[in-house]
C-alpha positions as CSV (number, residue, x, y, z in Angstrom):
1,X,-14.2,11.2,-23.1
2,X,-16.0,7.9,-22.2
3,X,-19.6,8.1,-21.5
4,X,-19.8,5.6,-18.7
5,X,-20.3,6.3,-15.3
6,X,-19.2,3.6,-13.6
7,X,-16.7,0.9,-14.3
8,X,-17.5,-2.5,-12.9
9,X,-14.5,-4.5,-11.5
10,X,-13.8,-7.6,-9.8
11,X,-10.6,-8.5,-7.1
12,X,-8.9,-11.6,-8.0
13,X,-6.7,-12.3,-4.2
14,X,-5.7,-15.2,-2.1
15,X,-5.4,-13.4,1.0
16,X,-8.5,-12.6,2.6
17,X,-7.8,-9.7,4.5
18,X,-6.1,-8.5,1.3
19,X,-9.0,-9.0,-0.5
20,X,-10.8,-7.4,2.3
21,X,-8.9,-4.5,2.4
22,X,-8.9,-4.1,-1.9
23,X,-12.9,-4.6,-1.4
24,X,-13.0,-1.8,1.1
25,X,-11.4,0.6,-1.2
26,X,-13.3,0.0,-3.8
27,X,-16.5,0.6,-2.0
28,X,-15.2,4.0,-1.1
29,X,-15.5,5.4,-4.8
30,X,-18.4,5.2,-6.3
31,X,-17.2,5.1,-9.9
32,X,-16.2,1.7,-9.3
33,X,-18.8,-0.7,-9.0
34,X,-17.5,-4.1,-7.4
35,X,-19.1,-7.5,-9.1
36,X,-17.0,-10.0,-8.0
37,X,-13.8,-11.3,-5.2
38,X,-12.5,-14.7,-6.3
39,X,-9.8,-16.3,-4.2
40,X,-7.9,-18.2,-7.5
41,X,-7.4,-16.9,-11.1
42,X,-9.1,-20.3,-12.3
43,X,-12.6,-18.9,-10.3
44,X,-11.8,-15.5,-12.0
45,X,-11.3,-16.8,-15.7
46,X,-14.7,-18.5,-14.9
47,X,-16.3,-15.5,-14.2
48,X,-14.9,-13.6,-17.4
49,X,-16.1,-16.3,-19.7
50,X,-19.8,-15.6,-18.6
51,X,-19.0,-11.7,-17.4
52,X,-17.6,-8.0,-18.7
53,X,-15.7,-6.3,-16.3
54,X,-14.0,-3.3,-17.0
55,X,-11.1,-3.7,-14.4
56,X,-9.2,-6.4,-12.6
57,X,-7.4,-5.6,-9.3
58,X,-5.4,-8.9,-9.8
59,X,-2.4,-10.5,-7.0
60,X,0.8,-11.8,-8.8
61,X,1.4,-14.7,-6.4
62,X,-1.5,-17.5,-6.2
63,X,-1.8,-21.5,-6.5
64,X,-2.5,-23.2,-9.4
65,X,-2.1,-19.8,-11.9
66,X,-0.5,-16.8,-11.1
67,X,-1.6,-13.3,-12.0
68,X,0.8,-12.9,-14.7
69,X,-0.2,-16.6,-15.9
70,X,-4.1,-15.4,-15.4
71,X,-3.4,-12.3,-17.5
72,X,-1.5,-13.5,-20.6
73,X,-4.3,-16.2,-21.2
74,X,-7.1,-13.3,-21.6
75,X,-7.7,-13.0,-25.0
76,X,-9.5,-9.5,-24.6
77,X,-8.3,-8.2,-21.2
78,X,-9.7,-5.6,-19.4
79,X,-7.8,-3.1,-17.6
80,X,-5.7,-4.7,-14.5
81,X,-3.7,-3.1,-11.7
82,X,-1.6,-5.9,-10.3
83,X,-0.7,-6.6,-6.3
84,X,1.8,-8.1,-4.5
85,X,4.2,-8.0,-1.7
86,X,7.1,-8.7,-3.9
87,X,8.5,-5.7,-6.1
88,X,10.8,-7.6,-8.7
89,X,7.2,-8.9,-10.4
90,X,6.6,-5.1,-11.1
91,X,8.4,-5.4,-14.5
92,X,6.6,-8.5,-15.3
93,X,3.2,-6.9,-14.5
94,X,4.2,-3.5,-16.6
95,X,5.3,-5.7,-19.9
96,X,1.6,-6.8,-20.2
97,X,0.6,-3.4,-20.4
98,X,-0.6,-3.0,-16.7
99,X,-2.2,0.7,-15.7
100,X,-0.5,0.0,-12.1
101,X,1.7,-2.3,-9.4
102,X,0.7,-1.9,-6.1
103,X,3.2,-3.6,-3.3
104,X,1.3,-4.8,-0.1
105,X,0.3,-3.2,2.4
106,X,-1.4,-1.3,-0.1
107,X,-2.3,2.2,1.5
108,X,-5.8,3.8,0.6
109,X,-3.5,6.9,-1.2
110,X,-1.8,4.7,-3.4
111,X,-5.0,3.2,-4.9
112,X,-6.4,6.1,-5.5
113,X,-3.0,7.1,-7.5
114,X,-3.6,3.7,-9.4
115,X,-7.5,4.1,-10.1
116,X,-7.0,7.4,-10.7
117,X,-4.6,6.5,-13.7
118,X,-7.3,3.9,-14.7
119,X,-9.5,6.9,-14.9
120,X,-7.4,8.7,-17.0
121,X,-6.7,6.4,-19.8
122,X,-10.0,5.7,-19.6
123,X,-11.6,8.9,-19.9
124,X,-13.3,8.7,-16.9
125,X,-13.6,11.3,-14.1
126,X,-12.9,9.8,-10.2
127,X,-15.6,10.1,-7.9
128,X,-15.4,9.4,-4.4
129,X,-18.0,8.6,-1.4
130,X,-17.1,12.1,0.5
131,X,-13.8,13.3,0.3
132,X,-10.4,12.0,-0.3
133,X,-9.3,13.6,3.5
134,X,-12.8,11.7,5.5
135,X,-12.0,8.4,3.6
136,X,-7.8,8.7,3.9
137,X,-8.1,10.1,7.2
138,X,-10.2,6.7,8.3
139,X,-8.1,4.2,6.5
140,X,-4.6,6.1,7.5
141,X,-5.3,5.0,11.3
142,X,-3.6,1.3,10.6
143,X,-1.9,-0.2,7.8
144,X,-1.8,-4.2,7.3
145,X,2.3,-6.5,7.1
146,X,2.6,-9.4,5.8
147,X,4.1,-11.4,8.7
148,X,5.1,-15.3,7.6
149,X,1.8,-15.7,6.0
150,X,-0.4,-13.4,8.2
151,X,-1.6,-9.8,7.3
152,X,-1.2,-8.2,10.6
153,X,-2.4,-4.8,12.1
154,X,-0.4,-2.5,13.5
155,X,-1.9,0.8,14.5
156,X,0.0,4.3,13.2
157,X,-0.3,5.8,16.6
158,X,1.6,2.6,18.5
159,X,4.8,2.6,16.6
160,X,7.9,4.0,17.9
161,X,9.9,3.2,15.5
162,X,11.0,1.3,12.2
163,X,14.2,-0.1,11.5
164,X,15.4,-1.5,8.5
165,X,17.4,-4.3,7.8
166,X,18.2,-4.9,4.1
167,X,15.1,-6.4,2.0
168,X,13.1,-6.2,5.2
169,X,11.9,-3.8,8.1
170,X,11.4,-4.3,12.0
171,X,8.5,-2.1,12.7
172,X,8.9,-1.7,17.2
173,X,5.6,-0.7,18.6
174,X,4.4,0.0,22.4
175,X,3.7,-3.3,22.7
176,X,5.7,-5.5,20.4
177,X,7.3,-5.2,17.5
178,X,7.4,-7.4,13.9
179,X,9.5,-7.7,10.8
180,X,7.8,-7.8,7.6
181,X,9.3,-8.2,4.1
182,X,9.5,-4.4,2.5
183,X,12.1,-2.0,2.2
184,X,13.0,1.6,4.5
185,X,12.5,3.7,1.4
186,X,9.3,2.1,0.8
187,X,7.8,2.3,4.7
188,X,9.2,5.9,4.8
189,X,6.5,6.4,2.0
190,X,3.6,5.0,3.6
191,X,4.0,6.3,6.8
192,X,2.7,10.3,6.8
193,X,5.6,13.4,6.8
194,X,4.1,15.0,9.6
195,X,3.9,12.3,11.9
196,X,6.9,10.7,10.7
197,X,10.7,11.4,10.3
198,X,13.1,9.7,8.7
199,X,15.9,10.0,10.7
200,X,19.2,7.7,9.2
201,X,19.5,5.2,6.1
202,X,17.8,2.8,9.0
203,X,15.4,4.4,11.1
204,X,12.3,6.3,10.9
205,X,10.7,7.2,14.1
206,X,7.4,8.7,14.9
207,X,7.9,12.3,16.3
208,X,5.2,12.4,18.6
209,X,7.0,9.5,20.5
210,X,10.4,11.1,20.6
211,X,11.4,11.7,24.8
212,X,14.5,13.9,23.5
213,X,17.3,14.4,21.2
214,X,20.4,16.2,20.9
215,X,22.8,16.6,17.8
216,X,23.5,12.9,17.7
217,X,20.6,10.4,18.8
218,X,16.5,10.6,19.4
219,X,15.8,8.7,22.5
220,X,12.3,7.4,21.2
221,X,11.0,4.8,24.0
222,X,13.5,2.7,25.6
223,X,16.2,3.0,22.5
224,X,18.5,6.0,21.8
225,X,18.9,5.6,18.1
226,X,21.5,7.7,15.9
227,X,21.1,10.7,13.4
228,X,22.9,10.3,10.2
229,X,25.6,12.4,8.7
230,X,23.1,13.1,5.8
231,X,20.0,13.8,7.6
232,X,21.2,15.6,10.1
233,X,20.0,19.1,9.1
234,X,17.0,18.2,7.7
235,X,15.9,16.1,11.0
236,X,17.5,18.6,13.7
237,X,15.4,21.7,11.6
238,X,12.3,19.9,11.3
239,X,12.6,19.2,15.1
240,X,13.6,22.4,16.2
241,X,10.8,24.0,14.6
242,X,8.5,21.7,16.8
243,X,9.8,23.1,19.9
244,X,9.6,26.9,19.1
């Protein structure tokens, strides 16, 4: 069991409001001490040659040297969980001995799964500012998409519905609606099982926007969208249950 307390880390991100976001979570456990953000991998090697860090949260994708680039030229690295919004680096990342991949939007849940691994092969026990509910609770209220080379916004309780379409995802809102680069199977989990139901191979739909239903479609907004054959049960029980 390792003696230390606290493990210092830095973020190595070209996106600011990714970096944000990363720098956010990190300030919400107070075993992980934050001592640097550096927008290129050349700014973070220059901080390693003078530094120790225990931990890197490091992106895949940046200019000049990548994160896999950055990684294999450290001759004594410290831990690193990699990010990106593109999942075929995932393999790259875990055959240099990553503890984690974590595909943007990064939600507060799934970083906790990732430090909490960190922990473990540490030795290390997780602490938290408050509890895991306060802190997931706050952060679960909006999630971030990559949009052409924006992070944008959207808030949980404005979505309608989210419709996929192959390697990427039209997410409808009250007020607009976006596609974003991600995956139906990877949105469905993000978005929370009680306020969301995955309703066909395309479509999830937020329940407490859903006008009616029958056996065949969920009128959700101005759309009627269908039921698949496969979720059928499973959607019309969980829905049922809701109106008893």
């Amino acid at each position: 069991m390792s003696t230390k307390s606290i493990m210092k880390c830095i973020i190595v991100e070209d996106e600011p409001l990714a970096k944000e976001l990363l720098a956010r979570y990190v300030n919400n456990v107070s075993s992980l001490q934050l001592a640097g953000e550096f927008s290129t991998a050349l700014d973070g090697l220059t901080f390693l040659q003078q530094n120790e860090v225990d931990v890197i949260f490091l992106d895949i994708q940046m200019p000049q040297l990548s994160g896999i680039e950055f990684a294999k030229a450290l001759r004594n690295p410290p831990y690193i969980i990699f990010t990106t919004a593109f999942s075929e680096y995932a393999v790259q990342g875990f055959d240099l001995d990553a503890i984690d991949y974590l595909l943007k939007p990064i939600q507060f849940e799934r970083f906790l799964k990732a430090v909490n691994k960190l922990f473990q092969q540490s030795g290390m026990k997780l602490q938290q500012q408050g509890s895991v509910e306060n802190v997931s609770e706050k952060n679960q209220s909006y999630l971030y998409f990559r949009v052409d080379r924006k992070m944008v916004k959207v808030m949980l309780d404005e979505i309608l519905y989210v419709e996929g379409m192959g390697n990427y995802v039209k997410i409808v809102t009250t007020t607009d609606s976006i596609i974003t680069k991600n995956t139906i199977t990877a949105m469905e989990a993000m978005l929370a099982r009680n306020t969301f139901l995955r309703i066909h191979k395309s479509f999830i739909v937020s329940m407490k926007k859903i006008k009616s239903f029958d056996g065949e479609l969920i009128q959700i907004g101005s759309s009627e969208l269908p039921i698949g054959k496969l979720y059928k049960n499973s959607v019309l029980n969980t829905l049922n249950e809701r109106t008893n």
